[in-house]
GUBAFI-379833 format. One record per residue (C-alpha): x, y, z; residue number from 1; residue in three letters. Coordinates in pm, 1 decimal. Each point is the difference from the previous one (the first is absolute). Layout:
N
NODE       c1       c2       c3 num residu
NODE        X        Y        Z NUM    ALA
...
//
This chain:
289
NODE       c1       c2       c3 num residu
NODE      0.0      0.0      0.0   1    UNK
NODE    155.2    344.9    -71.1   2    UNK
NODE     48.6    247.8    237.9   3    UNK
NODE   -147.1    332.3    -85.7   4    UNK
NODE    279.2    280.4    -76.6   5    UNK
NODE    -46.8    266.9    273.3   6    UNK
NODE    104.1    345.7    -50.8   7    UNK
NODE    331.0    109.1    157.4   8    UNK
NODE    -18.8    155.4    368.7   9    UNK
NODE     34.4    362.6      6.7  10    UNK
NODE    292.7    126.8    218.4  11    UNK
NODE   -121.7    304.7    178.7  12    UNK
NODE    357.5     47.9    171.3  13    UNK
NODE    174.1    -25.6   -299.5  14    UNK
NODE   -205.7    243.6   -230.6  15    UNK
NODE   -134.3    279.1    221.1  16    UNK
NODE   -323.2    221.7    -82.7  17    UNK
NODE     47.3    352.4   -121.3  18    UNK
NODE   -233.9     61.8    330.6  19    UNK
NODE    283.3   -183.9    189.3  20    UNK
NODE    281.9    242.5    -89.2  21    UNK
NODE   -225.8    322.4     28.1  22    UNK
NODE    -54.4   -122.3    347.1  23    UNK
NODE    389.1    -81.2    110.0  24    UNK
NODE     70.2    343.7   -153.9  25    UNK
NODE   -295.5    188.8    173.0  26    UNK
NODE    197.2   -196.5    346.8  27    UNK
NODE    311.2    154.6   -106.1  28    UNK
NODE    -99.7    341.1    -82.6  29    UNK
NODE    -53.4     93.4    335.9  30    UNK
NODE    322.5   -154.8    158.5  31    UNK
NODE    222.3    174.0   -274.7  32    UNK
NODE   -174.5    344.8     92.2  33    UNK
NODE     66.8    -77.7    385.6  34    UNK
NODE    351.0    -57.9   -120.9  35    UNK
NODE     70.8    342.6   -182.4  36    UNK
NODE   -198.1    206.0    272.4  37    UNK
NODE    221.0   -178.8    293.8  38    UNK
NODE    280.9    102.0   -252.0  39    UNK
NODE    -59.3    337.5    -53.2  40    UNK
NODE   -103.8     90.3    357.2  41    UNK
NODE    364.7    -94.9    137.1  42    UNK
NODE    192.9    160.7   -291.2  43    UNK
NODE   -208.6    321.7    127.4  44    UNK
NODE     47.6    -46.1    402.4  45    UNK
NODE    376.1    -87.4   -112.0  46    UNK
NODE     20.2    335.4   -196.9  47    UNK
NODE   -193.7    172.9    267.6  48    UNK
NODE    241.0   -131.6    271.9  49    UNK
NODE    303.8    128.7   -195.5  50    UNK
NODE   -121.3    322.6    -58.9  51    UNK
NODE    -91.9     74.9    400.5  52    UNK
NODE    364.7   -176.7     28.1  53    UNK
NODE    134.4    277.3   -216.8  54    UNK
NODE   -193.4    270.1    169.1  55    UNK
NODE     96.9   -158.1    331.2  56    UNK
NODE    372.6     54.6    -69.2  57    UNK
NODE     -7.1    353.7   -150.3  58    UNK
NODE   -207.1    101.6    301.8  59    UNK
NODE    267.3   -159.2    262.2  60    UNK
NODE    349.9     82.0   -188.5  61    UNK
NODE    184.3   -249.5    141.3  62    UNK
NODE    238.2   -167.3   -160.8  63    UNK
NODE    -73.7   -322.4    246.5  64    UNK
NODE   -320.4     18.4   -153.8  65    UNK
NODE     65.2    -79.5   -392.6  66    UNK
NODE   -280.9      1.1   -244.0  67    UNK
NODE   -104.9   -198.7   -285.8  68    UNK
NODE    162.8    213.2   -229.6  69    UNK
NODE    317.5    -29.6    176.6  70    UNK
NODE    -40.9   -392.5     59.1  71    UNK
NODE    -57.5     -5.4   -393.9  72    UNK
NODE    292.1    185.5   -112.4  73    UNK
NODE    200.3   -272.8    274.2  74    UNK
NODE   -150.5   -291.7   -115.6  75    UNK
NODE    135.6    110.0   -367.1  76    UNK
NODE    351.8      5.7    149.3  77    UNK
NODE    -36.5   -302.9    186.7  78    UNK
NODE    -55.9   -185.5   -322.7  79    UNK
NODE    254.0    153.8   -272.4  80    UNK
NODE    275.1    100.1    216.5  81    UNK
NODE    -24.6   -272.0    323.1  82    UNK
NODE     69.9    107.0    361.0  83    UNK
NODE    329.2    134.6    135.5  84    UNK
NODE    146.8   -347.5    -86.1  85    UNK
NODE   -133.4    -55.2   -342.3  86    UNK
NODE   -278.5   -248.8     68.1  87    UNK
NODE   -295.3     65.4   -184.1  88    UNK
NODE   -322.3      3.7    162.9  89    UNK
NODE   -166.9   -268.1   -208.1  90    UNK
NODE    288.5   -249.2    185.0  91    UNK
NODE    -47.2    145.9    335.4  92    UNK
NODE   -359.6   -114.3    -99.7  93    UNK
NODE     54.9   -335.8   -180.5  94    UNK
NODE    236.2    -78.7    311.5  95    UNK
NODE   -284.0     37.9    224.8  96    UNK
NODE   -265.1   -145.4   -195.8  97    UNK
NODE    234.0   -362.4    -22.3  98    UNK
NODE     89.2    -37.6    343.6  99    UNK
NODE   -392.3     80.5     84.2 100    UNK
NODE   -160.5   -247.8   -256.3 101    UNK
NODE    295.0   -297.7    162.7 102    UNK
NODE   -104.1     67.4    350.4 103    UNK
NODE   -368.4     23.5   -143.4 104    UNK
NODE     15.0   -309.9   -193.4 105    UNK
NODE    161.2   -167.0    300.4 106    UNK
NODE   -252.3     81.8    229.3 107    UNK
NODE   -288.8   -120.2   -220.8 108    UNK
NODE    217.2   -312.5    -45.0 109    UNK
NODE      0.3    -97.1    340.3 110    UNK
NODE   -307.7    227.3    139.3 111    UNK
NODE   -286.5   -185.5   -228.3 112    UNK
NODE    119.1   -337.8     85.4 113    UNK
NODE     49.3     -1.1    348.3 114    UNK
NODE   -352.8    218.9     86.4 115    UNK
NODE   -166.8   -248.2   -188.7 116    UNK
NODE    143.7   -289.0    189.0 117    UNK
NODE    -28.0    179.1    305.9 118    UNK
NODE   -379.2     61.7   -113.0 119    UNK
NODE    -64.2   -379.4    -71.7 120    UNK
NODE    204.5   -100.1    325.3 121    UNK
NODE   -141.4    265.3    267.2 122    UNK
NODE    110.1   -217.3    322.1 123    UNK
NODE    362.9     51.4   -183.8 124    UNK
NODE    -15.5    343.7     32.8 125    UNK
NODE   -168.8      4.5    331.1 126    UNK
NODE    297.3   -137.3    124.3 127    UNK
NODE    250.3    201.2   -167.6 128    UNK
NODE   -133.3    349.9     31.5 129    UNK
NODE    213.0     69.5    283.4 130    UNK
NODE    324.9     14.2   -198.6 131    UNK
NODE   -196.9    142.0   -320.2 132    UNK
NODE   -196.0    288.8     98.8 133    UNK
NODE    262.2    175.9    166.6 134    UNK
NODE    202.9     -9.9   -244.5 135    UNK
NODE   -307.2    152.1   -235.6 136    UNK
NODE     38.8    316.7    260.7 137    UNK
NODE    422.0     49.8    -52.0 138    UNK
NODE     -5.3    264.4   -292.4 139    UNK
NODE    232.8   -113.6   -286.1 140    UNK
NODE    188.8    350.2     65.2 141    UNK
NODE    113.7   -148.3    319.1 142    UNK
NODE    141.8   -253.7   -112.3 143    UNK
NODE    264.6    231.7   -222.8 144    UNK
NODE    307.1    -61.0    218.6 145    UNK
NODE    -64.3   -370.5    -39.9 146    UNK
NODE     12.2     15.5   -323.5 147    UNK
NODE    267.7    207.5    -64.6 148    UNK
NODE    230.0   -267.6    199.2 149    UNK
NODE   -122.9   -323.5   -122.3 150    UNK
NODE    -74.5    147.3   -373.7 151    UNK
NODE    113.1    179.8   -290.7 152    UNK
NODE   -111.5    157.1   -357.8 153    UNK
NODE   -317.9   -140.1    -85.1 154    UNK
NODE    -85.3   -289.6    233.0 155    UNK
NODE    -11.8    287.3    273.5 156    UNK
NODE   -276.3    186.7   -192.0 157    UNK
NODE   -174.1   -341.3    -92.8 158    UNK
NODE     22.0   -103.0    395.4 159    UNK
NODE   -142.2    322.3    139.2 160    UNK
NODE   -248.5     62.9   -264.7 161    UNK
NODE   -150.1   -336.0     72.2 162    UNK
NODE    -49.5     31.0    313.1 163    UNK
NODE   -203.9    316.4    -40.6 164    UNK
NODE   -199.2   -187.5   -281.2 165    UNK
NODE    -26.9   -346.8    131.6 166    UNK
NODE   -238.2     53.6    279.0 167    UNK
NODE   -277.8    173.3   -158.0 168    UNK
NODE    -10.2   -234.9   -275.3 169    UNK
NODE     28.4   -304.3    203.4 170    UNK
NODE   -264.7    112.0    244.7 171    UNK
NODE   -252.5     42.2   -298.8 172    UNK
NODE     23.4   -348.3    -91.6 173    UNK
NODE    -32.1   -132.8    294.5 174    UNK
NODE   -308.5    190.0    130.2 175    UNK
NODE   -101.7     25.5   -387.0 176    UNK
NODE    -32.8   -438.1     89.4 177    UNK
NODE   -173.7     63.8    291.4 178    UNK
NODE   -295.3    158.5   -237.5 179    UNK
NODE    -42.3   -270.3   -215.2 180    UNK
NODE   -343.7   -126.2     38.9 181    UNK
NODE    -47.5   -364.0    151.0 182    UNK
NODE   -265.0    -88.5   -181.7 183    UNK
NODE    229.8     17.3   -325.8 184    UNK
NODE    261.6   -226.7    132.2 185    UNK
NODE   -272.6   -234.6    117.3 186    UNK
NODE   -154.8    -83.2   -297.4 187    UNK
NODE    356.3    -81.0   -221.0 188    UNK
NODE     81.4   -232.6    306.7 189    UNK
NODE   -367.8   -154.4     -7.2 190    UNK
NODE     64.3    -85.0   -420.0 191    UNK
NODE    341.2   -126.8     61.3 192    UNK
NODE    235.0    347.1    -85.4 193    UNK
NODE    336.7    -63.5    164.0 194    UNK
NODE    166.8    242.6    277.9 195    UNK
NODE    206.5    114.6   -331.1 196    UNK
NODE   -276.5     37.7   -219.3 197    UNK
NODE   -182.2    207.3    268.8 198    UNK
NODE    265.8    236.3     43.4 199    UNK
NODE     54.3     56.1   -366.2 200    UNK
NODE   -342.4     41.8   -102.4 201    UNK
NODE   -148.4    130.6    310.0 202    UNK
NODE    234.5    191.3    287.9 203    UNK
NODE    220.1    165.9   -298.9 204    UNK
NODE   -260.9    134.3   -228.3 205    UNK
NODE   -189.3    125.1    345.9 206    UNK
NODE    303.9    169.5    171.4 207    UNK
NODE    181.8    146.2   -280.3 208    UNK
NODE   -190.1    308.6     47.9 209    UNK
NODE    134.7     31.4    334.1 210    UNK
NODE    352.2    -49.5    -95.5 211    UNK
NODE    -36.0    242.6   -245.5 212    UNK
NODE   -107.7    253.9    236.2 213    UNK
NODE    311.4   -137.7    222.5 214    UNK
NODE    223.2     83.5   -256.6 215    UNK
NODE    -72.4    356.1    -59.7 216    UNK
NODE     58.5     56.2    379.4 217    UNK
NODE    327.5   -213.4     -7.8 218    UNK
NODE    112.2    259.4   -342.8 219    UNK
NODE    -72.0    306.5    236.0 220    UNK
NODE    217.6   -163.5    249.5 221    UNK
NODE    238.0    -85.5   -247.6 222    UNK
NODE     64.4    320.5   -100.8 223    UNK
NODE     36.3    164.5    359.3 224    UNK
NODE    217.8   -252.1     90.3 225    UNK
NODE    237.8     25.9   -310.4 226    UNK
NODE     10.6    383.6     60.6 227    UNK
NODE    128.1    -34.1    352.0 228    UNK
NODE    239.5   -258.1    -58.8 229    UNK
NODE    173.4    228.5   -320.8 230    UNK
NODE     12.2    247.4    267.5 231    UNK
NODE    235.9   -215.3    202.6 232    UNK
NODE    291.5     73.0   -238.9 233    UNK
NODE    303.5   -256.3   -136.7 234    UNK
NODE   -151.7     43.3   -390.5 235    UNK
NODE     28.2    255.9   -254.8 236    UNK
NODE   -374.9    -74.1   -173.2 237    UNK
NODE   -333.6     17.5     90.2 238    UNK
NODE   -271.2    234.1     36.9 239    UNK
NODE     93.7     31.4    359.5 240    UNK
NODE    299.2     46.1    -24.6 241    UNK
NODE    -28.5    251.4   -247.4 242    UNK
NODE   -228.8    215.2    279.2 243    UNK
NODE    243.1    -59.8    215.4 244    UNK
NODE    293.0    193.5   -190.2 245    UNK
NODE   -174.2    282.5    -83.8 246    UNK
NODE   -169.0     50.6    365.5 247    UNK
NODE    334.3     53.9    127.4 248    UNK
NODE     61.2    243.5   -263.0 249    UNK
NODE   -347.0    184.0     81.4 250    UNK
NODE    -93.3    -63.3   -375.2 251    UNK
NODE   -427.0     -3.5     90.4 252    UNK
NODE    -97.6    -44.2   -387.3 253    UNK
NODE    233.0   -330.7    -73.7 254    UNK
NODE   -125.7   -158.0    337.4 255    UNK
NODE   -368.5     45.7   -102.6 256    UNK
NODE     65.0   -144.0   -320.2 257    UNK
NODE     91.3   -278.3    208.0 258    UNK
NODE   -351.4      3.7    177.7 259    UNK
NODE   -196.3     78.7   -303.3 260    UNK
NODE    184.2   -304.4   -193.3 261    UNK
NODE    -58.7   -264.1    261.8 262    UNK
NODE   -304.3    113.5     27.3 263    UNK
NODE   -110.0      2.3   -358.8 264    UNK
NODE    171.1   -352.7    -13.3 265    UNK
NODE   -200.0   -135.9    305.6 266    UNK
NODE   -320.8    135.2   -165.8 267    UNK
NODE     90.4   -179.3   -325.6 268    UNK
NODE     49.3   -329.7     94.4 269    UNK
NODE   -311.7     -8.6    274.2 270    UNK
NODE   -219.7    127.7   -278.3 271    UNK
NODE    153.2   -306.2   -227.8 272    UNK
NODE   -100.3   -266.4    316.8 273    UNK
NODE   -306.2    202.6    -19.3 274    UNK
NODE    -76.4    -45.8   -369.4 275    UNK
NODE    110.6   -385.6     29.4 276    UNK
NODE   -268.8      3.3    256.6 277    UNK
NODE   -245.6    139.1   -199.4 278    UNK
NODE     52.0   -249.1   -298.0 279    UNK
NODE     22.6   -322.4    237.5 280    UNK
NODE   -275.6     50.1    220.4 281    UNK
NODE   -281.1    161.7   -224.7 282    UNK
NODE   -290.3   -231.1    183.5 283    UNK
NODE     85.9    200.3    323.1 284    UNK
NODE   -301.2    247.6    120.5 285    UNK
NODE    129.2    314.7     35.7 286    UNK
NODE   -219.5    190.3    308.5 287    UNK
NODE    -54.2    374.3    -94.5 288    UNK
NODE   -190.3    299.5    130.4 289    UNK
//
């Protein structure tokens, strides 16, 4: 007996609707308009804030008190003609930026791991918070003279900047675990998911939000601790070092290029873990007023 031919299924996914993309674009349209107004509204408060700046220092007349025109014209030395040594600023910069992303990467390394274990285990670190929160409470700055004797060149920068990263990040794993709702785990145990498969499938996707978050705390430590170790002295590049040279020469403009750079740098790379946010975690609900 033959079997009747049947026409071919229609693939909806495949071959969207003209009504389909009218709709994604009428979902865009508004998001891309939030985007250039949120643009626009800090270029303005930035020129704004420059321009009371500039008032600010023609008002006071003090040349402790530099403006942005004089920070301008500095910055524009910094980068043809280098500091009083002949470093450019863009190494000072680049010096700073490498030993900040080792420590980072270090601390994320050994931070994610170890909160999540910790998260899993709790008794573990019920019984081992004596020796690790106080060491959570030791700044990294104070542990500078350490450093200085047991290290040198970049594994000094890598130690200290770690422990200014490490903590935040490894705390948001481990309470990020802590959040992970039972009934989830429950139900890959009940149809036979292994302790592996749970962890991969469930407790990652789940906490990497926190870590995330963890992170950008850790890079804001980062950077404060990289800063203050520079300052301790034994090396020629660096963004704080560079601040350091020219405070003892009073030079106020070259030593808020300093500030302004590390801060512009800072702002660059949280706005990157920001945007890497943003693209990983789109199902999030984002609670506005």
């Amino acid at each position: 007996m033959a079997v009747p031919a049947t026409a071919p299924e229609r693939d909806d996914a495949a071959a969207p609707t003209a009504a389909d993309v009218t709709e994604t674009a009428a979902l865009k349209r508004p998001r891309v308009k939030k985007s250039v107004s949120t643009w626009l509204w800090n270029i303005a408060v930035l020129i704004v804030t420059l321009g009371l700046w500039q008032v600010a220092t023609a008002l006071v007349g003090s040349p402790f008190f530099p403006g942005p025109v004089a920070i301008a014209r500095a910055f524009v030395d910094l980068v043809q003609a280098g500091d009083t040594s002949g470093i450019t600023l863009w190494e000072h910069a680049w010096a700073s930026i490498t030993r900040v992303m080792v420590g980072f990467a270090l601390a994320i390394l050994f931070g994610v791991p170890l909160g999540i274990f910790m998260g899993l285990y709790p008794r573990t670190y019920e019984n081992s918070r004596v020796i690790l929160e106080p060491f959570r409470f030791i700044p990294p700055i104070a542990w500078i003279p350490l450093a200085i004797i047991f290290f040198s060149g970049m594994p000094r920068f890598a130690f200290l900047i770690f422990l200014g990263a490490f903590f935040p990040i490894f705390t948001a794993a481990m309470v990020g675990v802590a959040r992970v709702e039972p009934i989830h785990r429950k139900v890959g145990l009940v149809f036979g998911a292994s302790k592996s498969w749970i962890i991969r499938h469930i407790v990652l996707p789940t906490i990497l939000p926190d870590i995330l978050g963890g992170m950008r705390v850790g890079l804001g430590a980062a950077w404060l601790t990289i800063v203050a170790a520079e300052l301790a002295g034994g090396i020629s590049t660096g963004l704080g070092r560079m601040m350091v040279n020219y405070a003892e020469l009073v030079q106020i403009p070259q030593v808020v290029v300093g500030m302004l750079l590390i801060g512009a740098i800072g702002f660059l790379m949280n706005e990157a873990l920001l945007l890497l946010e943003k693209r990983l975690f789109r199902w999030r609900w984002q609670v506005t007023l």
